[in-house]
C-alpha positions as CSV (number, residue, x, y, z in Angstrom):
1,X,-80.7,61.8,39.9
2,X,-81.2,65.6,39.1
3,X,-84.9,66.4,38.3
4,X,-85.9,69.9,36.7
5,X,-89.4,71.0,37.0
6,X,-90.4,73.7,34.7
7,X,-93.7,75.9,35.3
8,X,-95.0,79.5,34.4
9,X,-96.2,80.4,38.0
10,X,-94.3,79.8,41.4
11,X,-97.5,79.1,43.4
12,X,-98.7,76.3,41.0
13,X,-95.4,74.1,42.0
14,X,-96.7,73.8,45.4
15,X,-100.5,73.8,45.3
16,X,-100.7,72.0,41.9
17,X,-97.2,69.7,42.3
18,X,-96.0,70.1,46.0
19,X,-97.3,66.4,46.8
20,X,-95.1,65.2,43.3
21,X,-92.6,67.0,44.2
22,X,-92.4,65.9,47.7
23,X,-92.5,62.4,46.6
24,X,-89.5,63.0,44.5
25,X,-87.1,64.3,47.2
26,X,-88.2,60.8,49.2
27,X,-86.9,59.1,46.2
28,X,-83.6,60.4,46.6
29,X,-83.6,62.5,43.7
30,X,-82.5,66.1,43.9
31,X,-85.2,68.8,42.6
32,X,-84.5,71.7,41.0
33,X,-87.5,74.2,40.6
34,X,-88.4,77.0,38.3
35,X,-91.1,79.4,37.0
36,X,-90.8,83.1,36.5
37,X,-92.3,85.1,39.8
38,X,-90.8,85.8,43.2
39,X,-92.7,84.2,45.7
40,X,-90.6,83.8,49.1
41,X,-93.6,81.6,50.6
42,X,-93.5,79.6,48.0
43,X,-89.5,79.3,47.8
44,X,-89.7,78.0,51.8
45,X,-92.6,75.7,50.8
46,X,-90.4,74.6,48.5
47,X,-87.2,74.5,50.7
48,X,-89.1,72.8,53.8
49,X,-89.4,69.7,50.8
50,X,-86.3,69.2,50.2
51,X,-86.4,71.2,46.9
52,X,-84.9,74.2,45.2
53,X,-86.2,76.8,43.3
54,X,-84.8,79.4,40.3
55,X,-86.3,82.5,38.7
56,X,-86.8,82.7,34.9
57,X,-88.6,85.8,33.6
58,X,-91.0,84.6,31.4
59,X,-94.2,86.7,29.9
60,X,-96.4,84.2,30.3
61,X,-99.4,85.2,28.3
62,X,-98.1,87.2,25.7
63,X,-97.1,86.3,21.6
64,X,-93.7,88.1,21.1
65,X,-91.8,86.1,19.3
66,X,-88.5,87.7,21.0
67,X,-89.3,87.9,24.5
68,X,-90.6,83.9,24.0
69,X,-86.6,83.4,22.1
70,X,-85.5,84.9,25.5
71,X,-87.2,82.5,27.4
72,X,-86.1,79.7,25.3
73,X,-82.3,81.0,26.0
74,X,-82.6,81.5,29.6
75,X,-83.8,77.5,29.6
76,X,-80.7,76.8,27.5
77,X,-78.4,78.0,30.3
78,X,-80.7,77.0,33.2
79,X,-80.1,73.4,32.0
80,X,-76.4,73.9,31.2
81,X,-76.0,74.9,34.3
82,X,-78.0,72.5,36.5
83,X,-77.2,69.4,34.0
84,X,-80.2,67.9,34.9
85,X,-81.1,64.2,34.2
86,X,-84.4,64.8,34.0
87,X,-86.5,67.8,32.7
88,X,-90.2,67.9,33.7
89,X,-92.5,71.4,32.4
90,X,-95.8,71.5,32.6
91,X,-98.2,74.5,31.1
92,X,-97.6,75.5,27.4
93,X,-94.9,78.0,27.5
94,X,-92.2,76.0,29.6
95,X,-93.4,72.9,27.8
96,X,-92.7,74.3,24.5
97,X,-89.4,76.4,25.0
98,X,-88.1,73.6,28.0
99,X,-88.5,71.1,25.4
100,X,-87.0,72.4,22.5
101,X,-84.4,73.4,25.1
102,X,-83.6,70.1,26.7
103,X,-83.3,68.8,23.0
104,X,-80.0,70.6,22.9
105,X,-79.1,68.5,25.3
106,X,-77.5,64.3,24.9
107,X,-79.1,62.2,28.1
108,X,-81.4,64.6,29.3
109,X,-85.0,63.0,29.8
110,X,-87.8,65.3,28.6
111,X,-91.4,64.5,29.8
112,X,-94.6,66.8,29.0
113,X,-96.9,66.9,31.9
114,X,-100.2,68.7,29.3
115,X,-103.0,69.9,31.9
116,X,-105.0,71.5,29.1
117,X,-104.4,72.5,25.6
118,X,-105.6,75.7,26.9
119,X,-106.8,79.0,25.1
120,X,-105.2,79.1,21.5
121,X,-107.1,75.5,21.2
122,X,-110.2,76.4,22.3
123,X,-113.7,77.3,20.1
124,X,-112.6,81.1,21.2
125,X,-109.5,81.0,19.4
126,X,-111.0,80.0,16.6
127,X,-110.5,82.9,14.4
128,X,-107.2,82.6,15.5
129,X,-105.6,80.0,13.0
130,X,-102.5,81.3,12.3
131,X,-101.7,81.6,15.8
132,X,-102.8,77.8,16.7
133,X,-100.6,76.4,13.3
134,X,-97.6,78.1,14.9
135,X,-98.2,76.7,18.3
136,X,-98.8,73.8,17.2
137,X,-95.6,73.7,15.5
138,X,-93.8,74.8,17.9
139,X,-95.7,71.9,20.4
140,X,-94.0,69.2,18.0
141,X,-90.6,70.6,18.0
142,X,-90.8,70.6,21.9
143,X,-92.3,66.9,22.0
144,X,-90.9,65.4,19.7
145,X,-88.3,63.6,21.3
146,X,-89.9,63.6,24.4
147,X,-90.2,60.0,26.6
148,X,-93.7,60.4,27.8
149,X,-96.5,63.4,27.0
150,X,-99.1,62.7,30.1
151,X,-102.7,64.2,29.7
152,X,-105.3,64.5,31.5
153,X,-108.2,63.3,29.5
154,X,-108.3,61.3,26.3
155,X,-109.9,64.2,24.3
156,X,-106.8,65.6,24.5
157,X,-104.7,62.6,22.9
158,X,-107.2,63.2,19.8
159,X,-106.4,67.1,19.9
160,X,-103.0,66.6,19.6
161,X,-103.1,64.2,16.7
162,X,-105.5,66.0,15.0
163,X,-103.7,69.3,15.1
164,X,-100.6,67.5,14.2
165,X,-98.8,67.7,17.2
166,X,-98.4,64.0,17.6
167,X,-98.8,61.1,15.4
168,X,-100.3,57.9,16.4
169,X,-96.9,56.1,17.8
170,X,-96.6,59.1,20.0
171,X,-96.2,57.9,24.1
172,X,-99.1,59.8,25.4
173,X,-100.4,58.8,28.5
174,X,-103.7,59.3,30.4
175,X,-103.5,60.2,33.9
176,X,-106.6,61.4,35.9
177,X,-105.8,64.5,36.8
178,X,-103.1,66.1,39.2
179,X,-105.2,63.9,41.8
180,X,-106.3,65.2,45.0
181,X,-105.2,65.4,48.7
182,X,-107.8,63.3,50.4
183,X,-106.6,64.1,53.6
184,X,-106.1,68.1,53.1
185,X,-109.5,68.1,51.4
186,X,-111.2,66.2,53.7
187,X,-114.8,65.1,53.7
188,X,-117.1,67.6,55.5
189,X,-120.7,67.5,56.5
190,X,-123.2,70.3,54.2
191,X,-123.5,73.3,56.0
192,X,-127.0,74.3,57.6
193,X,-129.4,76.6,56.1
194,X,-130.2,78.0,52.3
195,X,-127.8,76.1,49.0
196,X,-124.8,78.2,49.2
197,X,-123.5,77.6,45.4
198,X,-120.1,78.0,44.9
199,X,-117.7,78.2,41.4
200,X,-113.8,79.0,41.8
201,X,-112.3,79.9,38.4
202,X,-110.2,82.1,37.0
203,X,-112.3,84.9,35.9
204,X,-112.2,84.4,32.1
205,X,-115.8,84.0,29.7
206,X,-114.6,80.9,28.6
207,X,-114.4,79.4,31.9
208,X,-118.4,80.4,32.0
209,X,-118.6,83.1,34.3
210,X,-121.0,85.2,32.6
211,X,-123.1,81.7,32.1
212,X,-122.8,81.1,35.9
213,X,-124.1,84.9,36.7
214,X,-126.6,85.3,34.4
215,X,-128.2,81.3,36.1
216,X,-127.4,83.0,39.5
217,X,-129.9,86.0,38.1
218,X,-132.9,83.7,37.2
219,X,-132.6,81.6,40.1
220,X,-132.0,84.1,42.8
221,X,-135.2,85.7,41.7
222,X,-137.1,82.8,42.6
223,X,-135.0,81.2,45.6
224,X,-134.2,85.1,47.3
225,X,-132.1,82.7,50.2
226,X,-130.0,80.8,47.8
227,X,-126.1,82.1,47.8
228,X,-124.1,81.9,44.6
229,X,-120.2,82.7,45.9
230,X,-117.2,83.4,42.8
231,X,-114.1,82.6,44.1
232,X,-111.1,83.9,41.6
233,X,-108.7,86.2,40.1
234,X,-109.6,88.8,37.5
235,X,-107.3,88.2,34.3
236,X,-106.8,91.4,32.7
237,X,-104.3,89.7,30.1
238,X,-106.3,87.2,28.8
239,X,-108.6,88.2,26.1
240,X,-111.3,86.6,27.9
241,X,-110.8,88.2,31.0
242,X,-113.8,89.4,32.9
243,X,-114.2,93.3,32.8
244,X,-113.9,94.5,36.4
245,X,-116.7,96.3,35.9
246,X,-119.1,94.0,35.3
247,X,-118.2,92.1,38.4
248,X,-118.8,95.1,40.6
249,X,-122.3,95.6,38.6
250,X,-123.0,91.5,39.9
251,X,-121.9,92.6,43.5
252,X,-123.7,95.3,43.4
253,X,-126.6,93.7,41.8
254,X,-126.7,91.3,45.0
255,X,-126.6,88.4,42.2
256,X,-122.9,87.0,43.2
257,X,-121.0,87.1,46.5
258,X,-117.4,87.4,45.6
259,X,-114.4,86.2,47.2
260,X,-110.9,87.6,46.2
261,X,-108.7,85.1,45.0
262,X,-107.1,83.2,48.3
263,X,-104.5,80.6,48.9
264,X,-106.8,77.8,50.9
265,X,-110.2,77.4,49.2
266,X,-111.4,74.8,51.8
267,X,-113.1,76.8,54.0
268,X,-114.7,78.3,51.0
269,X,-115.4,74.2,49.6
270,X,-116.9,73.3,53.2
271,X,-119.4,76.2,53.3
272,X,-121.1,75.5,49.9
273,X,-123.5,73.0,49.1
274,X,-123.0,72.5,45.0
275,X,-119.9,73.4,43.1
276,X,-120.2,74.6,39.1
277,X,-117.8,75.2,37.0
278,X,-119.4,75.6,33.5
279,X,-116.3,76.2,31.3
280,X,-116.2,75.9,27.7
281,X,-112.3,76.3,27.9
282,X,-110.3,73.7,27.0
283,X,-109.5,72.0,29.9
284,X,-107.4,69.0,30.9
285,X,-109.1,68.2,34.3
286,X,-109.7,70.9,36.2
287,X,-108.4,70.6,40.0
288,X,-111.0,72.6,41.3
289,X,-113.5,70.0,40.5
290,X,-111.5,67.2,42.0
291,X,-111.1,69.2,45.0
292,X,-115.2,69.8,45.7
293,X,-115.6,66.1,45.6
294,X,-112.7,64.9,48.1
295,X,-114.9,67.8,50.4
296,X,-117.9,65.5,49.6
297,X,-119.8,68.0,47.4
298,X,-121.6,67.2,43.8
299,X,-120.8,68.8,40.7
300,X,-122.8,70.7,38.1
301,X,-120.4,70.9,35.4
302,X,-120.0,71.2,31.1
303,X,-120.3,68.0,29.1
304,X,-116.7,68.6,27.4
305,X,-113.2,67.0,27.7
306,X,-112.0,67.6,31.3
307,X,-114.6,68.9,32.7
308,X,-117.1,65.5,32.2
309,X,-114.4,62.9,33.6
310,X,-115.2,63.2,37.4
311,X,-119.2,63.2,36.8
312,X,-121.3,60.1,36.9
313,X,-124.5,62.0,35.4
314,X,-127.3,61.9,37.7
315,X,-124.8,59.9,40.6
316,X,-122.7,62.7,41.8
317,X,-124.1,65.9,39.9
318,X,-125.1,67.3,36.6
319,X,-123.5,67.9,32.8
320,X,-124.7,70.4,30.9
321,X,-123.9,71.7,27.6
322,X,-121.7,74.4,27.2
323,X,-123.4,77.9,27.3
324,X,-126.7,76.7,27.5
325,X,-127.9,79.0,30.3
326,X,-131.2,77.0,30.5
327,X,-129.9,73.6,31.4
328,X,-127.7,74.8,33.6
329,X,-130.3,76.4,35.5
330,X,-132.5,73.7,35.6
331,X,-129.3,71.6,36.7
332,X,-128.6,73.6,39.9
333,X,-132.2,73.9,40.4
334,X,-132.5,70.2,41.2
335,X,-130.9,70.8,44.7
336,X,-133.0,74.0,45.4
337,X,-136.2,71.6,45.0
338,X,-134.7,68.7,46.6
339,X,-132.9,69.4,50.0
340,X,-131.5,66.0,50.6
341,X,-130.0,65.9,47.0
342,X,-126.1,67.6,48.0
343,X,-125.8,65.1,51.0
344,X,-126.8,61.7,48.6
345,X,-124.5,62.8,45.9
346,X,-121.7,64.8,47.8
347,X,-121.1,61.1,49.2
348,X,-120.9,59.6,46.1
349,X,-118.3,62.5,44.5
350,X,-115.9,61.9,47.6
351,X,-116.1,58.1,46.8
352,X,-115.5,58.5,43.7
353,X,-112.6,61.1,44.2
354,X,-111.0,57.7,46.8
355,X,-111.5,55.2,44.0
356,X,-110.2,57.4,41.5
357,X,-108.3,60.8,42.3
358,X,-106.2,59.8,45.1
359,X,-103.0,61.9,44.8
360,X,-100.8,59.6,45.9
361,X,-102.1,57.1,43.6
362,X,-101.6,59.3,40.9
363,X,-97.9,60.2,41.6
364,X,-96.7,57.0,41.9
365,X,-98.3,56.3,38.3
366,X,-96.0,59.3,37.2
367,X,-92.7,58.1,38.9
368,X,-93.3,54.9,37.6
369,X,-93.6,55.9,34.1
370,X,-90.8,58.1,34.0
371,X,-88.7,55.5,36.0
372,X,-87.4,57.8,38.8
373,X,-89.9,55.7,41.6
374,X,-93.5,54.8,42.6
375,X,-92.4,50.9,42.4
376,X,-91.8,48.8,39.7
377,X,-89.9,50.5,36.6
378,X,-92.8,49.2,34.6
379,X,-96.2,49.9,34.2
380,X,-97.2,46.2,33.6
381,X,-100.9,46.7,33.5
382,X,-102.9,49.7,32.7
383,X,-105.9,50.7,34.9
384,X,-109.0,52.5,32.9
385,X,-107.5,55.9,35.4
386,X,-103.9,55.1,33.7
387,X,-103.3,54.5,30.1
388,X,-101.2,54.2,27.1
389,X,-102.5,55.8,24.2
390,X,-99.5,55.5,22.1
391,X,-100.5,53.2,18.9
């Protein structure tokens, strides 16, 4: 069988997908790959699993409605030309033009892998509501006929009934998560000396950054030893996207110790004591947070869809509500006063992340469902991390 995997960046197929991807080949199937940069690490990654990989420009933030009908021909042909079996896109752009593109299509299986609803669904985009009905629009064409829509969070089943994307027959699917590689993010002991806290994001308001800087601020000025590391990209073409300029003024400030963005964030995951991520984005499950637990490390983290599904409040870290400066001080605050608290809940997140999170796990959930692998054809009995939402 002849698997296509659409995406909007190269990197993301091997660091988000690689261990999907990987499984596939082992399957027997043969995988075609595709997103819209030039990456030749990524195309040997890629090769060295048994897959391929093609190149469809593709601008992946911006709203022209001609350069997106270009993308939506160059899928046309990419799938005429591969004949592909099955079609697989995840992130909103090749979800929505791949699907309405496979459509053209008799006998090619379409399945929606939605990690997020993203930006245009958010409380930013709110103002925004011309933009959202024609997304959501287009979301319907694109799913429509598809044979499974896997999200990451239930909250996100809601969203897309309630902006119309799906009705209630719909076969969405719960999945926790893109899972985690237990064995690559292994568990590691807290580093000696002063909390080192740690958030990797992409550097967008929405994700909380200004939140996370301005609870650096306070708390710095009364634990002078504490660390508070930002590890991630600026995004100058989001309309969120952190002003350079005020990340220099935090450097300079002495408030945040910034990393550049980097292709392994464990040793970065090993030398912190507390990971937050206090996003008001709308997330599906964000990886980053399933990654600081399989290290062993607790979460202080927004009480919203995505973000909330790996905390246990008060077992392995903290939910706060979303821009509230104050509770999320007082949240990271709790391991400044109490030394031993990292260690008893960092154990408890990497548990957790075994029980739950376990890539493998995960795959094999996928292949089943879309009935290329993992086992039985049939999911015959639903776990609480894997669920049908359809009905």
């Amino acid at each position: 069988m002849k698997i296509l995997v659409l995406s909007s960046f190269a990197f993301s197929l091997v660091n988000f997908r690689g261990r999907l991807i990987e499984a596939m080949v082992r399957e027997g199937h043969q995988v075609v790959t595709c997103a819209p940069d030039s990456d030749m690490a990524v195309e040997a990654q890629l090769a060295a699993l048994g897959a391929s990989y093609r190149r469809i420009a593709m601008a992946r933030t911006g709203s022209n409605p001609l350069a997106d009908l270009l993308l939506l021909l160059r899928y046309v042909r990419l799938i005429a030309r591969e004949r592909p079996d099955v079609v697989l896109a995840y992130t909103q752009k090749p979800i929505i033009y791949g699907g309405i593109a496979a459509r053209l299509f008799r006998g090619v299986r379409f399945y929606a892998l939605m990690s997020g609803l993203g930006y245009v669904f958010s409380p930013a985009a709110d103002h925004r509501r011309l933009l959202r009905a024609v997304v959501a629009r287009l979301y319907r064409l694109a799913v429509a006929r598809a044979r499974a829509i896997f999200v990451f969070n239930g909250d996100d089943r809601d969203e897309l009934i309630a902006q119309g994307i799906v009705d209630m027959s719909a076969p969405v699917m719960e999945v926790p998560g893109s899972g985690v590689d237990l064995a690559h993010f292994a568990h590691a002991s807290l580093p000696k000396g002063p909390p080192v806290f740690l958030m990797i994001s992409r550097l967008m308001r929405d994700k909380g950054v200004f939140e996370y800087a301005e609870a650096a601020r306070r708390l710095k000025a009364r634990y002078p030893q504490a660390r508070f590391q930002l590890l991630g990209r600026l995004d100058r073409d989001n309309p969120t996207g952190l002003p350079e300029a005020e990340l220099d003024l935090w450097v300079r400030q002495g408030i945040i110790d910034y990393v550049p963005e980097t292709r392994d964030v464990r040793p970065l995951l090993t030398g912190s004591t507390v990971f937050v991520l206090p996003s008001y984005y709308r997330e599906g499950l964000p990886r980053t947070l399933l990654e600081a637990m399989s290290v062993g490390r607790p979460l202080v983290t927004t009480d919203l869809p995505g973000c909330r599904e790996p905390v246990m409040p008060g077992v392995n870290g903290f939910l706060v509500p979303p821009r509230d400066v104050d509770a999320l001080c007082e949240a990271m605050e709790h391991f400044l006063d109490d030394p031993a608290l990292a260690a008893a809940m960092g154990a408890r997140s990497r548990a957790y992340a075994e029980e739950r999170f376990d890539v493998d796990k995960v795959n094999r959930q996928l292949l089943r469902v879309m009935d290329i692998g993992g086992g039985e054809s049939e999911v015959t009995e639903p776990s609480p991390a894997m669920s049908w939402s359809a009905g």
